[in-house]
C-alpha positions as CSV (number, residue, x, y, z in Angstrom):
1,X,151.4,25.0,-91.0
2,X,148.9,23.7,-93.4
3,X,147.2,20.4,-93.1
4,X,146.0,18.1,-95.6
5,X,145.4,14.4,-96.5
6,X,147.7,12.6,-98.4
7,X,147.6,8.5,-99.2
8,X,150.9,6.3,-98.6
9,X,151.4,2.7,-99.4
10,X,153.6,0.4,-97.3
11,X,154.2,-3.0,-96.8
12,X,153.7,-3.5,-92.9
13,X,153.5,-6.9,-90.8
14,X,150.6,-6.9,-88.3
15,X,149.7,-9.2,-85.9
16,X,146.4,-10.0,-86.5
17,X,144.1,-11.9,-84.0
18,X,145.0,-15.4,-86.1
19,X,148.6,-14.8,-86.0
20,X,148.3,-14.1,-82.4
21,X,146.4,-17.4,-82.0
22,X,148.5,-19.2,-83.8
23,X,151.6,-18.1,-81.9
24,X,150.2,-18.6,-78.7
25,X,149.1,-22.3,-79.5
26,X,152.4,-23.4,-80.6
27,X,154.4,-22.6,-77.7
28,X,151.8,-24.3,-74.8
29,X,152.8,-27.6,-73.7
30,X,150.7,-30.2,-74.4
31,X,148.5,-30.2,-71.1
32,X,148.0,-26.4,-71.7
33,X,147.3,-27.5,-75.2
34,X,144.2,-29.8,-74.5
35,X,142.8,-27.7,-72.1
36,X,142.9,-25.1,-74.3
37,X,141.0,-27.4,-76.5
38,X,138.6,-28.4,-74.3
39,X,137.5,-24.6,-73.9
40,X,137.5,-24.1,-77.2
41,X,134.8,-27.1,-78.0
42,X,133.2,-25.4,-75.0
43,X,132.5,-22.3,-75.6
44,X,132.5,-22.5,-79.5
45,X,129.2,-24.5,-80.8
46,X,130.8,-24.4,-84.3
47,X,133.5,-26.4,-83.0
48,X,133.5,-30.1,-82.5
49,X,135.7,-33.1,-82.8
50,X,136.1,-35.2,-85.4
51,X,136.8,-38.9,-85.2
52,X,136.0,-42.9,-86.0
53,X,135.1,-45.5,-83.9
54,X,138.5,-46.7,-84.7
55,X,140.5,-48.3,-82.1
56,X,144.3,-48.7,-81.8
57,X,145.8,-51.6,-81.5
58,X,149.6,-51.3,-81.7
59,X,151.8,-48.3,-80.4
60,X,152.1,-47.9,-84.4
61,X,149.2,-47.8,-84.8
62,X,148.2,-45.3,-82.2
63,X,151.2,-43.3,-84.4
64,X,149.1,-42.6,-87.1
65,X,145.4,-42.4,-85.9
66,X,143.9,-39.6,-84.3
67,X,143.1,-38.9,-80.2
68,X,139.8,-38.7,-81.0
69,X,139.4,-41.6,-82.1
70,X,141.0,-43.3,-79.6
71,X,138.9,-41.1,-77.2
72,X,135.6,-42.2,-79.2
73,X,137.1,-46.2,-78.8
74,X,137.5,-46.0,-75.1
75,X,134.0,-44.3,-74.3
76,X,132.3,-47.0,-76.5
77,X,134.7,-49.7,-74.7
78,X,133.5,-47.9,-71.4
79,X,129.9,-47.3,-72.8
80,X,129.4,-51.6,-72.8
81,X,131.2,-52.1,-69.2
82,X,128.3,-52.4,-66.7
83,X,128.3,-52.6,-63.3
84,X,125.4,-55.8,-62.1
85,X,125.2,-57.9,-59.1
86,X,123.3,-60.9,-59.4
87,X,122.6,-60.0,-63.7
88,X,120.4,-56.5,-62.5
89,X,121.3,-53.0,-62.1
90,X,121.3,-52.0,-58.4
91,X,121.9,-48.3,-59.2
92,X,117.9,-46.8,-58.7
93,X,117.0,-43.8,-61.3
94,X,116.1,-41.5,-58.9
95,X,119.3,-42.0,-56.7
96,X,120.1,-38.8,-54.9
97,X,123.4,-37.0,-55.9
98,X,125.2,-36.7,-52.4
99,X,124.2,-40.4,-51.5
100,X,126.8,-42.6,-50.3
101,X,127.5,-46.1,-51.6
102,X,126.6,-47.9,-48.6
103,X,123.1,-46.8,-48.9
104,X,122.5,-49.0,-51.8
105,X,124.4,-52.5,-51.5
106,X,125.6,-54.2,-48.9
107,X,129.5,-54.1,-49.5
108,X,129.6,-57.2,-47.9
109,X,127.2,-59.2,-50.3
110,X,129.0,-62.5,-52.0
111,X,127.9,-61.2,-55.2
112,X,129.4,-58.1,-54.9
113,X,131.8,-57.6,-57.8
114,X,132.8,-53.9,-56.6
115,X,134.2,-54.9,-53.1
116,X,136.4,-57.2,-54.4
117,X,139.3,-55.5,-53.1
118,X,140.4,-56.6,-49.5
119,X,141.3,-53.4,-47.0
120,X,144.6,-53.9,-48.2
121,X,144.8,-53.1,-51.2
122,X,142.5,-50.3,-50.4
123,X,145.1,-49.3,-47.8
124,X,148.1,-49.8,-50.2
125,X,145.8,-47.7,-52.9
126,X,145.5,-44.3,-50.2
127,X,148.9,-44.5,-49.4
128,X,150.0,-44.4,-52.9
129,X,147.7,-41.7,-53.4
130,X,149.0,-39.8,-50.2
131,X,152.3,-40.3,-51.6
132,X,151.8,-38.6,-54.9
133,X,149.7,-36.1,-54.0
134,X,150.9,-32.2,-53.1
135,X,148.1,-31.7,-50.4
136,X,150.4,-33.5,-47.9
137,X,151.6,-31.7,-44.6
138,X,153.8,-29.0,-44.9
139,X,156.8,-28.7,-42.6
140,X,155.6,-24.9,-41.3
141,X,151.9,-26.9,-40.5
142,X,153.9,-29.8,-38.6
143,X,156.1,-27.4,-36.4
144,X,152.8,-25.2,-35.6
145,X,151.1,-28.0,-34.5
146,X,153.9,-29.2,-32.3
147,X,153.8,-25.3,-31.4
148,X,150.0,-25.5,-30.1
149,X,150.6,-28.6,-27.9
150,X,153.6,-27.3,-26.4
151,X,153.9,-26.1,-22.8
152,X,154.0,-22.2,-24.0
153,X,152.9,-19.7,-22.2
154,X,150.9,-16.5,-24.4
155,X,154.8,-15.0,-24.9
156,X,156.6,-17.8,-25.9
157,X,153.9,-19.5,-27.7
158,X,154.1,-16.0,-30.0
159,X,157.8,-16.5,-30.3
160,X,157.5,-19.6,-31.2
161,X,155.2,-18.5,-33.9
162,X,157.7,-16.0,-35.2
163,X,160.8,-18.5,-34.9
164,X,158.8,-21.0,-37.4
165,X,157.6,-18.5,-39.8
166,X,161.4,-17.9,-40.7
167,X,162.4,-21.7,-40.7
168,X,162.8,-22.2,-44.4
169,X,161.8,-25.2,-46.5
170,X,165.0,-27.2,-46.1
171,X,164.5,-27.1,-41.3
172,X,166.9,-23.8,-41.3
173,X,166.3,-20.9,-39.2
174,X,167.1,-17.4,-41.3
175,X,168.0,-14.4,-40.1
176,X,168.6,-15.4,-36.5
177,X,170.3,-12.0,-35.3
178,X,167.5,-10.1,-37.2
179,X,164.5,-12.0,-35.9
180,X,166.1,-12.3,-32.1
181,X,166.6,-8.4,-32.1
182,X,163.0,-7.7,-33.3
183,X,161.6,-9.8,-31.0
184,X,163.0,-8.4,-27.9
185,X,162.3,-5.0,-28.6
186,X,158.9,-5.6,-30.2
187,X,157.5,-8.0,-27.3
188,X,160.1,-6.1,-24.7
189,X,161.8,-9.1,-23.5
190,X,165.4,-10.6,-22.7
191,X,167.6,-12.1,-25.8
192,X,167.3,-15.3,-22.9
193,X,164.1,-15.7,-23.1
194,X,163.6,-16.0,-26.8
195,X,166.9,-18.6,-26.9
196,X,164.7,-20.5,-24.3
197,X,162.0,-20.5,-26.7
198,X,164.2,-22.0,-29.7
199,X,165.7,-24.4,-28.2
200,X,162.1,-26.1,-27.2
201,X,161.1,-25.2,-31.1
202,X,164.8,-27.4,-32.0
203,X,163.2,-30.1,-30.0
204,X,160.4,-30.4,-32.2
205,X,160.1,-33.2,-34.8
206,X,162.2,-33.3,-37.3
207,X,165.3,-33.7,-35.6
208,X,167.8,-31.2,-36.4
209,X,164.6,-28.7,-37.4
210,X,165.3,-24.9,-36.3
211,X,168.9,-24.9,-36.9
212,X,171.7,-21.6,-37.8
213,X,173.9,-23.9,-39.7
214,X,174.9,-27.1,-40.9
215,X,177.1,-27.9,-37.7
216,X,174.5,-27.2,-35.2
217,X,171.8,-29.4,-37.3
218,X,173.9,-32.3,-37.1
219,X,174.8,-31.6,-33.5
220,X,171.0,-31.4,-32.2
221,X,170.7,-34.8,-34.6
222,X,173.3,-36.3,-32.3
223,X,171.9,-35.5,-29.6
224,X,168.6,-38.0,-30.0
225,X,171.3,-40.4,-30.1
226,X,171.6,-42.8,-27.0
227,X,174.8,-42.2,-25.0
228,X,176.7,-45.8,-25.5
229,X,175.7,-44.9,-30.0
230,X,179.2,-46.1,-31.2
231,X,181.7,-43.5,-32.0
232,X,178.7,-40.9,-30.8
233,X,181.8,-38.9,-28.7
234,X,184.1,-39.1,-31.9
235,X,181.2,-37.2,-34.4
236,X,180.6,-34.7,-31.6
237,X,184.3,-33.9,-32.1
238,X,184.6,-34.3,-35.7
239,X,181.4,-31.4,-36.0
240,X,183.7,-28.9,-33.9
241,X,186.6,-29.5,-36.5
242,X,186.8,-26.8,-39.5
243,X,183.5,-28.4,-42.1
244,X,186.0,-28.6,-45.4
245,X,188.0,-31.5,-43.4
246,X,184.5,-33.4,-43.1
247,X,182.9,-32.4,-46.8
248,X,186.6,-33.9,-48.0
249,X,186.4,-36.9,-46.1
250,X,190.2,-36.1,-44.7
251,X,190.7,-38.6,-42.3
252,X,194.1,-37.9,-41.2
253,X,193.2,-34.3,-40.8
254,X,190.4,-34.9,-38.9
255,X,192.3,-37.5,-36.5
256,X,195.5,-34.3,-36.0
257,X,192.5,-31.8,-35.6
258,X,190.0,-34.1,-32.8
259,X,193.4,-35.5,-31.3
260,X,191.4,-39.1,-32.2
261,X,193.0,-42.3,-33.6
262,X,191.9,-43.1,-37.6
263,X,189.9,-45.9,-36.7
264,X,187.7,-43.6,-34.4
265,X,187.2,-41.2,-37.0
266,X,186.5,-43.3,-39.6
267,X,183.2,-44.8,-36.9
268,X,182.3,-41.0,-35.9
269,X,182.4,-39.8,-39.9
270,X,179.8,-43.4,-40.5
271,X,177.6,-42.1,-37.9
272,X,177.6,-38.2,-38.9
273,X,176.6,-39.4,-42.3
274,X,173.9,-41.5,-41.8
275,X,172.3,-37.7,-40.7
276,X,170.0,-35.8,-42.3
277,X,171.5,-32.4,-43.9
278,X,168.4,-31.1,-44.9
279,X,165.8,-31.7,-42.4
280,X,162.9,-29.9,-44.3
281,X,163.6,-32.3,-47.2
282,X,161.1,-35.4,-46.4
283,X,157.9,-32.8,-45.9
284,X,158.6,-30.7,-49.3
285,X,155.8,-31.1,-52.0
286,X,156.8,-34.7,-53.7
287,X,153.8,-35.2,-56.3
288,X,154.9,-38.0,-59.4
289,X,155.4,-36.1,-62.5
290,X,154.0,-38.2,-65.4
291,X,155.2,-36.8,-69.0
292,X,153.4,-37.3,-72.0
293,X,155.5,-37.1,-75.4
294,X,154.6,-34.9,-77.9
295,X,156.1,-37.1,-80.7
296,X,157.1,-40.5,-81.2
297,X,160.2,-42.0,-82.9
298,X,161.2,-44.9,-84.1
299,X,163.1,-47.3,-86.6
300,X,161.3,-48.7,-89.7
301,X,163.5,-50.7,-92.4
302,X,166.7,-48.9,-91.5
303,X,165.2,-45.3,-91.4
304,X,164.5,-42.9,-88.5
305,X,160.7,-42.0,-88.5
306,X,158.7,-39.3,-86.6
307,X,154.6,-39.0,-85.9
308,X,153.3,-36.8,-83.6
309,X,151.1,-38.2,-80.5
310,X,147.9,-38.7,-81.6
311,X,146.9,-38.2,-78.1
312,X,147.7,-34.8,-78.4
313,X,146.7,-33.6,-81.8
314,X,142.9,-34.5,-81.7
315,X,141.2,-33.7,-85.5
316,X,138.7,-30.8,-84.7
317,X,135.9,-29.6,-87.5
318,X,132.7,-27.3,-87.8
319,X,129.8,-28.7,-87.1
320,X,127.8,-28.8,-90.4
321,X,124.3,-28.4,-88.6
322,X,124.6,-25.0,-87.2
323,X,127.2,-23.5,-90.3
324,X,124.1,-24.4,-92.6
325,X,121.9,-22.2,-90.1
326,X,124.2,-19.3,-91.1
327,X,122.5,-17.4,-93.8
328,X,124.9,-14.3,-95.0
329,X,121.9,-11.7,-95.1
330,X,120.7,-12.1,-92.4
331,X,122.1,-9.6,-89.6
332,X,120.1,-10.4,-86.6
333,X,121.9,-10.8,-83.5
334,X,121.8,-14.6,-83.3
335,X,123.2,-14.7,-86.9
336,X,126.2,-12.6,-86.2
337,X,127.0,-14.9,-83.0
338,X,127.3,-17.8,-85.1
339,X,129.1,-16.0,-88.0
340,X,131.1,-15.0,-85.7
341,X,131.7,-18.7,-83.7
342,X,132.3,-20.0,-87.4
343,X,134.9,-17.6,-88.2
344,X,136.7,-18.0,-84.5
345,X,136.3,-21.9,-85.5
346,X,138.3,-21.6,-88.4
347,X,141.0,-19.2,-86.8
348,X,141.4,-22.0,-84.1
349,X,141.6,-25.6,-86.4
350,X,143.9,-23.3,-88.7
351,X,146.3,-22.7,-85.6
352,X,146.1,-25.9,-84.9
353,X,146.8,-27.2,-87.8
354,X,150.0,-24.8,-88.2
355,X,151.3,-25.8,-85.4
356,X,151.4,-29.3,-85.7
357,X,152.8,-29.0,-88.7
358,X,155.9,-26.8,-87.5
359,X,156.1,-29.3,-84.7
360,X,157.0,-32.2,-86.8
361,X,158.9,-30.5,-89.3
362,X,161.3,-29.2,-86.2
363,X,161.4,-33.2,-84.7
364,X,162.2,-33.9,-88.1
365,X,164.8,-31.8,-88.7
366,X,166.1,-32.6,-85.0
367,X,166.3,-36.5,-85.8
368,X,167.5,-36.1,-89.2
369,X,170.5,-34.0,-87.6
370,X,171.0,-36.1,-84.9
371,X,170.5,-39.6,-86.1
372,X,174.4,-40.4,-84.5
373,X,173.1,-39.7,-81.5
374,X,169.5,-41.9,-81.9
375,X,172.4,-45.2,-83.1
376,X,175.4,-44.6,-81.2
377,X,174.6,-42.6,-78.1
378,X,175.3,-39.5,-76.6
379,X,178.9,-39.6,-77.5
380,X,177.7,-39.2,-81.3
381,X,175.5,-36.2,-80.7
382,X,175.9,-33.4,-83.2
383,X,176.1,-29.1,-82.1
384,X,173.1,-28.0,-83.0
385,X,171.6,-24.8,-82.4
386,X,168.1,-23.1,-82.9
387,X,169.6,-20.9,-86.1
388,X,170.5,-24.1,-87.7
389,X,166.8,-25.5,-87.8
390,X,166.0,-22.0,-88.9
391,X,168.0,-22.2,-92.0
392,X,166.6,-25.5,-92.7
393,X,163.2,-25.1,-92.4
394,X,163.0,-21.7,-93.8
395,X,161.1,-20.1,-90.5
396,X,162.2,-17.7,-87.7
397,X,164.8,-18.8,-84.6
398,X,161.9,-17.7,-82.3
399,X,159.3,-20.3,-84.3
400,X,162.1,-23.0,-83.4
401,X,162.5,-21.7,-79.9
402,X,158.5,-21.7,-79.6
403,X,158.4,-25.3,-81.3
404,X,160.6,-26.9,-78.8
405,X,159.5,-25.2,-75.4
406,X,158.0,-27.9,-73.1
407,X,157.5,-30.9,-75.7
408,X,159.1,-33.9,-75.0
409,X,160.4,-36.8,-77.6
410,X,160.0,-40.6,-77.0
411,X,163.4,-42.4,-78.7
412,X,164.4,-46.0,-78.5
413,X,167.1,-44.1,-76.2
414,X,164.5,-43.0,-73.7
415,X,162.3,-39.6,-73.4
416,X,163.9,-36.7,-74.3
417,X,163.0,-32.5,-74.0
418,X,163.4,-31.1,-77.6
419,X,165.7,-28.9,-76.3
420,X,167.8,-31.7,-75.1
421,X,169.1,-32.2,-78.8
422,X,170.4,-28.2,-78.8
423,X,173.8,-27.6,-77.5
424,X,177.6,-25.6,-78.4
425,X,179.9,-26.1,-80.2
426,X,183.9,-26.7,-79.5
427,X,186.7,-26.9,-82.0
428,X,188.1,-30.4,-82.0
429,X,192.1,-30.3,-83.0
430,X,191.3,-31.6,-87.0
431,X,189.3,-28.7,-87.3
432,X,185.9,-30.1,-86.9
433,X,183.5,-29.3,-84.3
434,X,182.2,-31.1,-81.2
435,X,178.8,-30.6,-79.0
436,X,178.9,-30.0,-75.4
437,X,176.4,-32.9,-74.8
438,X,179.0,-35.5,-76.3
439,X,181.9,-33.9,-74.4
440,X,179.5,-34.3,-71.0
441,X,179.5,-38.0,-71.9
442,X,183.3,-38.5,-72.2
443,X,183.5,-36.3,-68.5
444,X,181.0,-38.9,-67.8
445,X,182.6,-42.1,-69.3
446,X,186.2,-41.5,-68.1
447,X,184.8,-40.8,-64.2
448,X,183.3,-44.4,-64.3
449,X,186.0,-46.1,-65.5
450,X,188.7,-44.1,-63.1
451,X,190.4,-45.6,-60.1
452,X,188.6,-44.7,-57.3
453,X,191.8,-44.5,-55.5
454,X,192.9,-42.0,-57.4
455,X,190.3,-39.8,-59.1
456,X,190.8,-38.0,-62.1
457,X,191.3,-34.4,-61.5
458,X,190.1,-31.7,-63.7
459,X,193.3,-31.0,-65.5
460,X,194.0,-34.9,-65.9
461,X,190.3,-35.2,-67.9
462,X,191.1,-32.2,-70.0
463,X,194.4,-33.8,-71.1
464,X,192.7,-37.6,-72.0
465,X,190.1,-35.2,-73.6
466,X,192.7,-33.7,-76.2
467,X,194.0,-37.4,-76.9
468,X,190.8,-38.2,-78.0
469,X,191.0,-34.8,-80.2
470,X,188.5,-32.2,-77.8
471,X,191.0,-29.4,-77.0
472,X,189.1,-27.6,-73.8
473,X,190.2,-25.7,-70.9
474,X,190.6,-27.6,-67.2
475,X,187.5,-24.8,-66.2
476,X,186.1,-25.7,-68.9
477,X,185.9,-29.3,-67.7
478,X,184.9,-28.0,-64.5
479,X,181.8,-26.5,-65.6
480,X,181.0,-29.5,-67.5
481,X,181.4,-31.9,-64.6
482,X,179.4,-29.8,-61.5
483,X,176.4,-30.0,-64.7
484,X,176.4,-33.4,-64.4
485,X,176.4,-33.3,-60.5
486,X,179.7,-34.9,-60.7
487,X,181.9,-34.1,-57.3
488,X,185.5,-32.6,-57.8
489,X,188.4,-35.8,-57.3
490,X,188.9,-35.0,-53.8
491,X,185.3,-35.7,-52.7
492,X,185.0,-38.8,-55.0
493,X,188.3,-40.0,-52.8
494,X,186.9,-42.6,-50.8
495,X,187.3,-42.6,-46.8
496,X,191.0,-43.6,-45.3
């Protein structure tokens, strides 16, 4: 075969390091976002931000002005607050970094302005803090600690050990048969023993903790109860009856199962669920989520307007100083550092800029879509899907997809994912089309205004549904109602 050189032309898309950049940015959310910014000025001495001494003064006005310069308002605003007691600074020059507050007033001083605060607010401030925080106890650290105080022995303080390693996050024990058998022919001990063991370990705070199954939680949660608990004897009973007649609220059942009267089922069923089915629950990480919005919308002379958060599009530019130190002929190695920080800087504020550009043109397009919705409710919301933004905006369904992931809307109607405003479609009977979300909120409407003596069932709500002109299926309605954590009609019965 012979070989030779031949040239070809093509057209070709290539994802250059720009394109990549840009991609990347427009999909973080807006934390990732402005800590990716905050690397970038950084690490990039080309880079820096750009903004006035402005300060907002309405939510309006914070619409339309930059972060920075909000940024730049509160440092200056921070800048003027100083700290005196008695009209001098206390705070010496030369104060060490790891000293202690105490060292230098006397937090007991009338003319302390910092100490203020009584002990308890101080109190009221660390539990708030304890209560939003992740670093709090974990269940698995709570029962191990119970574990080390207990009256164990080397064995059964090691079975112990291995019993709360497989207690899951909600108190449950997994695996029982699996762990028991591996116990007693790893350690080479009885199936007794290590039954001994667990039911010290089900002892252990919380109640109910170290459980097989839902019936024996509730039965070692009864058992903390004092013997004259009203109708204590009655839930004991009503736990040994089949667990659909109690998850259905079946009185009658219940009362021909436990050979009890009504009246005494109805106090036992009160008492069983006043327990805890999760006993794990209370120790699981609870830390406040606080959400930002990425854009803001609102009403102005009739018309639906969109800005993006200002708090979250901060203006960046190159720092004149160091690009006029760039000369282009010179090649020395400091020269191509900062050739090359200038040309990463404008990479970066281009990507920036791109994607806060498609990010308002997709909220536009959303709002102007869904403006029913943003007057009239969730009823009024419009199918929408990511192809029909697409088509609009002239741009790829993955660019919408990219757009929308993990940026959040403030409306007049509350705070809103982007993706909330995407949903199906279904065929009303005039031949138009319907989105899922509005059917949700008719499921939703009709189940409020139902008699609670009589619940609507599944196929009832798809036939008040086709009245209104939405032609769905009764599974249909199903899966629409458990997505709005809505219970089936014969749990939303009431007792007797």
């Amino acid at each position: 075969m012979k070989q030779s050189l031949s040239l070809r032309t093509g057209l070709a898309l290539t994802m250059t390091p720009a394109l990549q950049q840009a991609i990347r940015l427009l999909q973080l959310s807006s934390l990732d976002l402005q800590l990716e910014i905050r690397q970038a000025l950084e690490s990039n001495v080309m880079l820096e931000a750009d903004g006035d001494d402005g300060e907002p003064q309405s939510v309006e006005e914070a619409m339309a002005e930059t972060a920075e310069a909000a940024a730049v308002a509160v440092e200056n605003s921070a800048a003027e607050t100083v700290i005196e007691i008695g009209g001098e600074n206390v705070i010496p020059e030369d104060m060490p970094v790891d000293a202690d507050w105490n060292d230098i007033y006397d937090g007991s001083g009338p003319g302390n302005t910092l100490s203020g605060n009584s002990n308890d607010d101080e109190d009221s401030l660390h539990d708030f803090m304890q209560a939003n925080l992740h670093g709090s106890q974990s269940l698995r650290d709570h029962l191990n600690w119970q574990a080390s105080i207990a009256p164990f022995d080397e064995v059964d303080a090691e079975i112990a050990l291995h019993l709360i390693d497989t207690i899951n996050d909600d108190g449950y024990l997994e695996d029982w048969e699996g762990v028991r058998d591996r116990l007693a022919s790893t350690l080479n001990i009885p199936i007794s023993r290590i039954e001994t063991v667990l039911s010290s370990v089900q002892d252990f705070d919380p109640s109910g903790v170290g459980a097989r199954d839902l019936p024996e939680c509730l039965r070692l949660q009864l058992q903390q109860f004092p013997e004259k608990t009203p109708g204590l004897a009655a839930a004991f009973s009503i736990l040994k009856a089949p667990m659909p007649l109690l998850a259905r609220h079946d009185v009658p059942a219940l009362a021909k199962v436990t050979g009890l009267c009504q009246d005494d089922v109805q106090v036992g069923l009160l008492l069983v669920q006043s327990l805890q089915p999760h006993p794990g629950r209370p120790y699981q990480a609870h830390e406040s989520d606080y959400i930002a919005p990425d854009v803001f919308v609102s009403k102005n002379n009739g018309r639906w307007r969109v800005a993006l958060n200002p708090e979250h599009t901060p203006r960046l530019r190159i720092n004149s100083l160091y690009q006029g130190m760039v000369k282009r002929a010179d090649t020395s190695r400091d020269q191509l550092t900062m050739k090359q920080h200038l040309q990463e800087a404008r990479y970066f504020i281009n990507s920036l800029e791109a994607r806060n550009e498609t990010l308002l043109r997709v909220a536009q397009c959303i709002i102007e879509e869904q403006r029913a919705f943003l007057d009239y409710g969730e009823e009024a919301m419009r199918p929408l899907v990511l192809r029909d933004v697409a088509e609009q905006l002239g741009i790829h369904e993955s660019t919408v997809s990219r757009a929308t992931a993990n940026k959040y809307m403030l409306t007049p109607r509350g705070l809103y994912e982007l993706k909330y405003f995407f949903s199906s479609h279904v065929q009303t009977i005039e031949g138009g089309t319907c989105s899922a979300t509005a059917i949700q909120a008719m499921i939703k409407r009709l189940v409020a205004k139902e008699d609670q003596a009589k619940p609507l069932s599944d196929s009832t709500l798809a036939d008040m549904l086709l009245k209104e002109g939405i032609q769905v299926a009764r599974r249909t309605v199903a899966k629409y109602r458990e997505a709005l954590r809505i219970p089936p009609s014969h749990e939303r019965k009431p007792i007797g």
